[in-house]
N, C-alpha and C positions, 0 to 999 in steps of 0.2 A: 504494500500500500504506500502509497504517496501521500503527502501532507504540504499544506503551505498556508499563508495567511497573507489574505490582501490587505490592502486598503491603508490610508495612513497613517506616519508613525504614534502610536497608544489608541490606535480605533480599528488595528486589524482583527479581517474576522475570519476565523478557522475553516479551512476547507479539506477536504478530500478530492484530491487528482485522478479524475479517471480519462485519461486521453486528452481530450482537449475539453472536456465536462467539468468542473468546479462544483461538489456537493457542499452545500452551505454545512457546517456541524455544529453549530447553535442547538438545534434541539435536542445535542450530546454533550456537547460541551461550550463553556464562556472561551475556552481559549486552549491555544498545544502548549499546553503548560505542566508543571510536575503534578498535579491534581489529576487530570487526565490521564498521565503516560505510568502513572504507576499504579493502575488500574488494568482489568483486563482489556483494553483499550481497543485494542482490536476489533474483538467479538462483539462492543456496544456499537461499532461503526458500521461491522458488517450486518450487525441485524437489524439496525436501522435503515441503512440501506435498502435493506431486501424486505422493508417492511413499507418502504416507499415517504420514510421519515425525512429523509435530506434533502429538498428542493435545489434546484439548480441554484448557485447564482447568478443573477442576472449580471450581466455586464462587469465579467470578471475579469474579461480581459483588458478594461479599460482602467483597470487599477493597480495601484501601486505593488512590488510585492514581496512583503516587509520577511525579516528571519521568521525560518520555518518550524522556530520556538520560540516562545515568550521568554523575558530576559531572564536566565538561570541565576540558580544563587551561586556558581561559581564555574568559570573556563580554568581551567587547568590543559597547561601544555607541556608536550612532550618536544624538548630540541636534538638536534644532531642524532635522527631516528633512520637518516640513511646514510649509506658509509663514503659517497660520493659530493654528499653535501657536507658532509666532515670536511672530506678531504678540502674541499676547497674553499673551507671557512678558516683551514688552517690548522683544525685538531685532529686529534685520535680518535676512532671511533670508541662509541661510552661502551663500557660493559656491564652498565648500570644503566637504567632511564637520566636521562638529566631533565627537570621539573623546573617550572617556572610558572607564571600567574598571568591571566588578564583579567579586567575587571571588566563588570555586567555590561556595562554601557559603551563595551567594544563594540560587542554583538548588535547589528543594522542587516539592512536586505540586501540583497546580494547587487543591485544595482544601483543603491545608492550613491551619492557622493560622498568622495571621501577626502579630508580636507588634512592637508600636511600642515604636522607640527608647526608654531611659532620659532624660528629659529633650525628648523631642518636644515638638512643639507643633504643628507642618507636617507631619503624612502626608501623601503624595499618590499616586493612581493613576493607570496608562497602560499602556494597552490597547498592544501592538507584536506585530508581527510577526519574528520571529524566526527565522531562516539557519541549519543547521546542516550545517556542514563536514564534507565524507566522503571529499576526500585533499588529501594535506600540499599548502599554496598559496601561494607566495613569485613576486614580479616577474612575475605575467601582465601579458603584453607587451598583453594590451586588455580592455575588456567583456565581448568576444563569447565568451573562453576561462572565464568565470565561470561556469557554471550547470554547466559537468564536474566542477567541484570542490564542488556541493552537494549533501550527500545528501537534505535535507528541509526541510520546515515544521515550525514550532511557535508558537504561540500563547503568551505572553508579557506579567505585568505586570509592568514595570519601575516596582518601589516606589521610591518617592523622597522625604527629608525634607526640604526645599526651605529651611532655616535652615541645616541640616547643609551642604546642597550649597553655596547662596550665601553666607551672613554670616560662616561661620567655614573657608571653603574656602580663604582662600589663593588663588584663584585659581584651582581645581582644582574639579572637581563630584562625583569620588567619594567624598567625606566621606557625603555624601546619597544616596548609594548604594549603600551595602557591607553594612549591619545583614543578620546573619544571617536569611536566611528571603525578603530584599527581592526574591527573582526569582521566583516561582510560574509556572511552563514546565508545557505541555500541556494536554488530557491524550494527546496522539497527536504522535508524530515523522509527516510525513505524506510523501510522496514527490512529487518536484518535477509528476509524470506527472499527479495525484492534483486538482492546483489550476493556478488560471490566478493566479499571483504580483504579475500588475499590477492585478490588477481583484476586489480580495478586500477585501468588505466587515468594518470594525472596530468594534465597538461594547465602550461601559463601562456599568454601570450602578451606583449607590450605593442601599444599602439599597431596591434598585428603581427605584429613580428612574433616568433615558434620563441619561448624561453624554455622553460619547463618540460619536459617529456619523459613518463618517468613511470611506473605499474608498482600497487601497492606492495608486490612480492619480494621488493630491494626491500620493506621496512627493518631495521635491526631486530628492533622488539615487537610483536604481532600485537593485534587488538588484545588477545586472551591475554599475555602477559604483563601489557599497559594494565590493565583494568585489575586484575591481581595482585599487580604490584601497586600501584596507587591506593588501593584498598589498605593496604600497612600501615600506611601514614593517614590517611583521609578518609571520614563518613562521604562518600556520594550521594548527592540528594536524588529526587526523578526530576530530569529535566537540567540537571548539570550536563556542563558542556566539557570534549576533552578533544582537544589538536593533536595529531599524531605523529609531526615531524612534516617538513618540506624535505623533497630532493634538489640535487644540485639543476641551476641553472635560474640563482638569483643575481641581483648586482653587484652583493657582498664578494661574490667570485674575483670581481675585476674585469670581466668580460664586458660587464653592459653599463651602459650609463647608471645613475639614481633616479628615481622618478621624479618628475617638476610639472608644476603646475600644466594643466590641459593632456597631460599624458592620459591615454586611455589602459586600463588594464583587463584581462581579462579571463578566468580561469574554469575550468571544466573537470570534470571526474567521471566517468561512467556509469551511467545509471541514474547520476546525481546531479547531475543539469551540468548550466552552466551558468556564469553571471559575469556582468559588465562592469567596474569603475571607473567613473573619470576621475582626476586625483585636481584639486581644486589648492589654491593659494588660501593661507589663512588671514580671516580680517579679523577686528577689533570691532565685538559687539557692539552698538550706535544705541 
């Protein structure tokens, strides 16, 4: 099953994707939110469906089409999770997850605008695949119990100012992480049933141009082992969000420019759509 939410940003409304059909999910749920997803969610969708409970929406193509979650209580990400984008970040690959934070109000619709830091110099894009939690997950005792506790896919650029992250981090990489808008998610929650999770081709592209090319089967650490192991450290809520690592073929390479203002971005994953940014100059609220 497919999921998304139109309409604009704090007034989107929950739908179900069937083809090019938009099922309104109001008379299931207020929103694709942890209330929702940590429920048998499915089973209320499809029986509503087949009981003729979900009305089209009307004119849904003519609307916005905001993250295909309501805003979680926490992103959690996974870096340097392919050994190629290691390489040309300049490290070793980890034999551990390396963890780092975004907050709530990264998360926007995949075709939003997205507006570079005050003071940038280093934008950067990364195509990830994206985990989204569908019940509470603390101390799984292995891998194998990881995929009970995910409701979905989502497609995922994990923005990044890469001055922000390394020169003035402290040590830390969420500096370079956290600008309002830096997570553009969907445009579809996708269901685990929906995609094959190891073998999902990732593409970026800049103003057109091929960046990114890359299949989730390079990852270091797989979905089941992300999710197990984050579980050690961290309660995950329903409807928590988690980035899995970009592969190689960002700017941090050296290869490509940074991104500046009017650059278009644009990234895709199999199965899991694809979405547009323009990357915009930042003003001074009037």
């Amino acid at each position: 099953m497919k999921f998304a939410r139109l309409g604009t940003p704090g007034n989107e409304i929950p739908v179900l994707v069937e083809g090019d059909r938009y099922l309104d999910l109001r008379p299931v749920t207020s929103d694709v939110n942890g209330d929702f997803l940590e429920g048998d969610f499915v089973d209320r969708v499809v029986a509503a469906r087949d009981a003729g409970d979900l009305p089209e929406l009307a004119d849904a193509a003519s609307l916005r089409v905001g993250a295909p979650i309501a805003r979680p209580s926490a992103v959690i990400c996974i870096g340097m999770n392919y050994a190629a984008h290691a390489a040309e970040s300049g490290s070793e690959s980890p034999t551990i997850p390396i963890l780092f934070l975004k907050t709530p109000n990264t998360v926007v619709g995949p075709n939003d605008a997205v507006t570079i830091p005050r003071g940038s110099e280093k934008t950067d894009w990364e195509v990830e695949l994206g985990i989204v939690i569908g019940t509470r997950t603390a101390y799984l005792d292995s891998p194998d119990e990881s995929m009970a506790h995910v409701a979905g896919f989502v497609a995922a650029n994990d923005v990044s100012e890469r001055d922000f992250q390394m020169a003035v981090s402290g040590g830390q990489w969420s500096k370079g992480k956290i600008a309002a808008g830096f997570n553009p998610t969907g445009p579809w929650l996708v269901t685990p049933d929906e995609v094959d999770h190891h073998a999902l081709g990732l593409r970026s592209f800049v103003n057109g141009e091929p960046r990114q090319d890359s299949n989730t089967s390079d990852m270091i650490f797989t979905v089941e082992h992300i999710v197990h192991h984050l579980s050690q450290y961290v309660t995950l809520e329903p409807g928590d969000l988690i980035l899995t690592g970009t592969p190689q073929g960002v700017a941090l390479s050296g290869k490509y420019p940074y991104l500046a203002a009017g650059d278009v971005v644009e990234i895709e994953i199999d199965g899991l759509g694809r979405q547009r940014q323009e990357f915009v100059a930042w003003e001074a609220r009037k």
